[in-house]
C-alpha positions in Angstrom: 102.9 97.4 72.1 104.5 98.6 74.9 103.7 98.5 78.8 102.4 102.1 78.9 100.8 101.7 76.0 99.0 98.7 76.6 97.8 100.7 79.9 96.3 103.5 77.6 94.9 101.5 75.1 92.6 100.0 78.2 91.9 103.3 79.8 90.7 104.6 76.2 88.5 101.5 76.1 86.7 103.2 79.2 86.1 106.7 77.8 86.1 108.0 74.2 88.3 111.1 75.2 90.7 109.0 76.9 91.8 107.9 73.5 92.8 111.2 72.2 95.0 111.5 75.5 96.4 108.4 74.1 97.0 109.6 70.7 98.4 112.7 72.0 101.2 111.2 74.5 101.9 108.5 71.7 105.3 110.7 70.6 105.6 111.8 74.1 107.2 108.9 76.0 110.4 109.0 78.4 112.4 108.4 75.5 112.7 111.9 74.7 115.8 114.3 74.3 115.5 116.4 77.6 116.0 120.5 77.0 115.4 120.5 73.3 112.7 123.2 72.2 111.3 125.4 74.8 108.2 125.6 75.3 105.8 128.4 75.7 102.9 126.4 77.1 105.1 125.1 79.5 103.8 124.0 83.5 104.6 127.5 85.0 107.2 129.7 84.5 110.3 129.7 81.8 113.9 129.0 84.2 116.8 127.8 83.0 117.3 126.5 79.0 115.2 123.3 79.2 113.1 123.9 82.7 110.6 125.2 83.8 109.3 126.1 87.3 106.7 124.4 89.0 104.9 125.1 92.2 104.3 121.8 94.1 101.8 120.9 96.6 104.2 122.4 99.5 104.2 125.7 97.9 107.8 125.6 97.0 108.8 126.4 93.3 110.8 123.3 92.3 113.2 124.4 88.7 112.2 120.9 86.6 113.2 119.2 83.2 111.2 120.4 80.7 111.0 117.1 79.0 112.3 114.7 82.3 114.1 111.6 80.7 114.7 109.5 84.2 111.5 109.8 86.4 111.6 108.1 89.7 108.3 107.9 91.6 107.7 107.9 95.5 104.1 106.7 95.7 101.2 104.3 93.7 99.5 107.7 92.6 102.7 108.8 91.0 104.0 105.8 89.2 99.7 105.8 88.1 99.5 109.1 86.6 103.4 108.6 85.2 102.3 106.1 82.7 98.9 107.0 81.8 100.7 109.9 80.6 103.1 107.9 78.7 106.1 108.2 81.1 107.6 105.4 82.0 109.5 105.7 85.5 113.2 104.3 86.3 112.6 104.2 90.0 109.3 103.1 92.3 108.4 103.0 95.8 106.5 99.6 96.8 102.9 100.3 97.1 101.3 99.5 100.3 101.4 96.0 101.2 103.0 95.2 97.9 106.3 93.4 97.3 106.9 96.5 94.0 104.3 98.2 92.1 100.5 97.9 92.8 98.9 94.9 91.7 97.1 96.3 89.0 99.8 98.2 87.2 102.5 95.0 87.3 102.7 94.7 84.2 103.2 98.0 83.2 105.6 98.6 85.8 107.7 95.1 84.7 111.3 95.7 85.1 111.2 99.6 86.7 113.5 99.3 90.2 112.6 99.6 93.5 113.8 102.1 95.5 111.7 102.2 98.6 108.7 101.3 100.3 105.8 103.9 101.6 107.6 104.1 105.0 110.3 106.5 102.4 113.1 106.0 100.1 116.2 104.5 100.1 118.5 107.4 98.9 121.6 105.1 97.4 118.8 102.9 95.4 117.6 106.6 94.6 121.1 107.7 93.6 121.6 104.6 91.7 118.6 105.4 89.6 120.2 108.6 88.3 117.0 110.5 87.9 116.7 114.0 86.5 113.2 114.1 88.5 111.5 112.9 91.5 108.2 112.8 91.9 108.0 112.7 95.6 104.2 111.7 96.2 102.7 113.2 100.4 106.3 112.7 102.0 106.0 114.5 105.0 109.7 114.5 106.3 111.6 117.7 105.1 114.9 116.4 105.8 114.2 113.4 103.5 112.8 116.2 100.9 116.1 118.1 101.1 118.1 114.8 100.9 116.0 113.9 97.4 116.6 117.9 96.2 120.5 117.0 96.3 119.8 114.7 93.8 117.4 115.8 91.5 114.5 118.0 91.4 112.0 117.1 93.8 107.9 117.4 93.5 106.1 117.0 96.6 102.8 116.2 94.5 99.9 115.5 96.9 98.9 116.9 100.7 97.1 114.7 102.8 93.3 116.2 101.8 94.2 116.6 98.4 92.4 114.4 95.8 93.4 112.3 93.0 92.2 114.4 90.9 94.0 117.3 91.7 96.9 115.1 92.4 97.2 113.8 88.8 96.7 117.7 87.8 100.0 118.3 89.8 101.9 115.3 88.5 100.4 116.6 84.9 102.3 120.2 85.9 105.6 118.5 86.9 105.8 116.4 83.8 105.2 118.8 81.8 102.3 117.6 80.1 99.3 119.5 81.7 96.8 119.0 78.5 97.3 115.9 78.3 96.4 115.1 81.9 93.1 117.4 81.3 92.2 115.3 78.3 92.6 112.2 80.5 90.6 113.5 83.1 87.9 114.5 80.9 87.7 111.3 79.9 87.3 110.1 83.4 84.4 112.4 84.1 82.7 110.9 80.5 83.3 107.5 81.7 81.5 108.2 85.1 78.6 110.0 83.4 78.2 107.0 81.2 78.2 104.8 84.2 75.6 106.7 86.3 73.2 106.3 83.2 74.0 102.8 82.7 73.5 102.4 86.9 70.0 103.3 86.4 67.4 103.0 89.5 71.1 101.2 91.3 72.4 105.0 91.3 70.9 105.3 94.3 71.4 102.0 96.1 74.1 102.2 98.8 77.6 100.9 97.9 79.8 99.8 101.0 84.0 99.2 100.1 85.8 98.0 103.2 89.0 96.6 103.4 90.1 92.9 104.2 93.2 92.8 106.9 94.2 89.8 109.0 90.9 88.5 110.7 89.0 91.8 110.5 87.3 94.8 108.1 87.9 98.0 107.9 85.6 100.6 106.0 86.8 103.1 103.7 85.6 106.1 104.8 85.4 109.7 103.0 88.6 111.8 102.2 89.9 108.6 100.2 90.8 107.5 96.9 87.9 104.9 96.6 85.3 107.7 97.9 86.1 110.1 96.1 85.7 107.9 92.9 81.8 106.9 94.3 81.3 110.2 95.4 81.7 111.2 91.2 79.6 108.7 90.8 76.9 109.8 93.0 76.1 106.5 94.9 75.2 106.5 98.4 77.4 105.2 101.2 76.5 103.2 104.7 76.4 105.5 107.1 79.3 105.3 108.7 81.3 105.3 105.3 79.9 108.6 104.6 82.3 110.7 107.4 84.7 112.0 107.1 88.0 110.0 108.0 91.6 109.1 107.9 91.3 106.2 105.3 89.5 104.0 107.5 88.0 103.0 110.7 89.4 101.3 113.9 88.7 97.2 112.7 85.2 96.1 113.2 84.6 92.7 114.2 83.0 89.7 113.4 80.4 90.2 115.6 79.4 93.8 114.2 79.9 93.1 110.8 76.0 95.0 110.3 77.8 98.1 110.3 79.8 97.4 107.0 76.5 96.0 105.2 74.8 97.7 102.3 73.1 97.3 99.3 76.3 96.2 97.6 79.6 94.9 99.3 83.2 95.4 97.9 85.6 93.8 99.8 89.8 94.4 98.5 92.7 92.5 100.3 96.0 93.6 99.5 97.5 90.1 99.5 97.2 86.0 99.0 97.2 85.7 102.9 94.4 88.3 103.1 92.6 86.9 100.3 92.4 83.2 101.6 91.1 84.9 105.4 88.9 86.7 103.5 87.7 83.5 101.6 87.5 81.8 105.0 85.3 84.6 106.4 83.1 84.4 103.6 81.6 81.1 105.0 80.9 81.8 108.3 77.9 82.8 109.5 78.2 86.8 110.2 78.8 87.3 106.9 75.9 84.9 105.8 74.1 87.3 107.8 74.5 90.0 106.1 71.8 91.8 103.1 74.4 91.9 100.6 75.6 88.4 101.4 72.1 87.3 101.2 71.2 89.5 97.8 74.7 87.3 96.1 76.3 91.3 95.7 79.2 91.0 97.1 82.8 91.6 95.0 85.8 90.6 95.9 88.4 93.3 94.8 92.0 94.2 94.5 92.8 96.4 97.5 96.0 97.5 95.7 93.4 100.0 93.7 90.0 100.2 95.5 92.1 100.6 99.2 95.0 102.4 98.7 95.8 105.4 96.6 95.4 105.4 93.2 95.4 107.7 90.1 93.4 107.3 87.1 94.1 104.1 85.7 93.1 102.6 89.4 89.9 105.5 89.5 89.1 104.1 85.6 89.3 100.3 87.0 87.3 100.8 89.6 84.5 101.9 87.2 84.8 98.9 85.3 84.5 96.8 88.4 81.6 98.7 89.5 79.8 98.1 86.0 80.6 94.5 86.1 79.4 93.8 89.6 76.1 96.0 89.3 75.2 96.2 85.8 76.2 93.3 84.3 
């Protein structure tokens, strides 16, 4: 089986219409011949023989493979959303406070070359990669953007207050491969319906997700990947979790640690050095302190999918995790 296979065959486990998606993108993989066969339910509109044109989250219409063969991707939601849809990528960027992919697609992403981090590409790693497409994630800097366009189309695929959702749609668009993408995210809203009833009289306990950094938390507010995935599911949030804000708060201290409490506690560290100050913080007595603490509902998650930004294999995860932690 291979690694973006393997990756299907667990979202489908999730939600029953995640395994037609599956099915669908089966014949569908990178390995394709590029410009073969036009097709008239392309992304957008027809170009040149073997593109189509694409509008991308900038507004700009981007001229694309039809059936891109060398994908490099520029952020976690991109390289997420390239191989649930059965594309597997030649190029990455690191994911945030990752050494390559995010933790919880390493094995899918065995092998694929890094050619940046999320402070921006390295263009000769880029070059080297020889894509026919770039999938170019929230960068910002439109010099860089116009550097990437000299070597391959580039998709711009996310603005800042877009969610993943509409995200994956885009990255759907650019790969050509728009109903499959609708099937997976039908599948995704199954799987949180399913969850909600399974949740019972918990649906409306209040679920608190910070994230572990050096000696201190810091809670994941709304406008992120990790809220919007609760908000789906219709749990309530601490207060302060439930404004609005740039991914999260200024670092809260030991000593008010009351403000990240809640019914349940899920705390993600993006490393080993995080995880063992988070395992030291665990014993100390603001922590004991603390309702959920006391109640034994507190989950220690992978920050490289609850506190970053993911895409549907992370948002699908994330249910499981939930599920296991308060339903049992």
């Amino acid at each position: 089986m291979t690694r973006t296979s393997s990756l299907r065959s667990r979202a489908a486990a999730s939600a029953a219409v995640v395994v037609a998606a599956a099915l669908a993108l089966t014949a569908c993989g990178s390995g394709q011949e590029a410009g073969k066969g036009g097709s008239a339910e392309g992304p957008g509109k027809g170009g040149a023989a073997g593109m189509v044109s694409v509008t991308d989250a900038t507004g700009a219409e981007v001229e694309v493979p039809e059936k891109a063969e060398r994908v490099v991707v520029l952020s976690e939601l991109d390289l997420d959303a390239a191989i649930v849809l059965g594309v597997e990528p030649v190029g990455l960027s690191a994911g945030r406070g990752q050494q390559g992919a995010p933790a919880y697609l390493a094995d899918e992403a065995e092998g694929i070359e890094v050619v940046g981090a999320v402070t921006g590409p390295v263009m000769d790693k880029v070059i080297e990669a020889k894509p026919d497409l770039i999938l170019a994630g929230q960068l910002k800097d439109e010099q860089v953007v116009a550097q990437l366009r000299k070597i391959a189309p580039t998709v711009v695929t996310f603005r800042h207050k877009d969610s993943w959702k509409e995200s994956f749609a885009g990255v759907g668009e650019a790969l050509n491969k728009k109903a499959e993408a609708d099937k997976v995210l039908a599948g995704y809203d199954e799987r949180v319906e399913e969850l909600r009833a399974a949740l019972g009289d918990r649906a409306d306990d209040t679920v608190s997700v910070v994230r572990w950094a050096g000696n201190s938390a810091a809670v994941m507010q709304q406008g992120v990947f990790v809220s919007d995935v609760l908000k789906d599911l219709g749990v309530k949030r601490p207060a302060e979790q439930a404004e609005q804000g740039e991914g999260h708060s200024t670092p809260i201290s030991m000593e008010a640690l009351d403000r990240i409490d809640g019914d349940w506690l899920f705390v993600g560290s993006l490393d080993e050095a995080n995880t063992k100050s988070l395992d030291a913080a665990l014993e100390k007595k603001e922590f004991a302190a603390l309702d959920a603490v006391e109640k034994g509902r507190v989950t220690k998650v992978d920050g490289s999918k609850w506190t970053s930004l993911g895409g549907p294999a992370a948002a699908l995860s994330v249910l499981d995790d939930i599920e296991k932690a308060m339903v049992g």
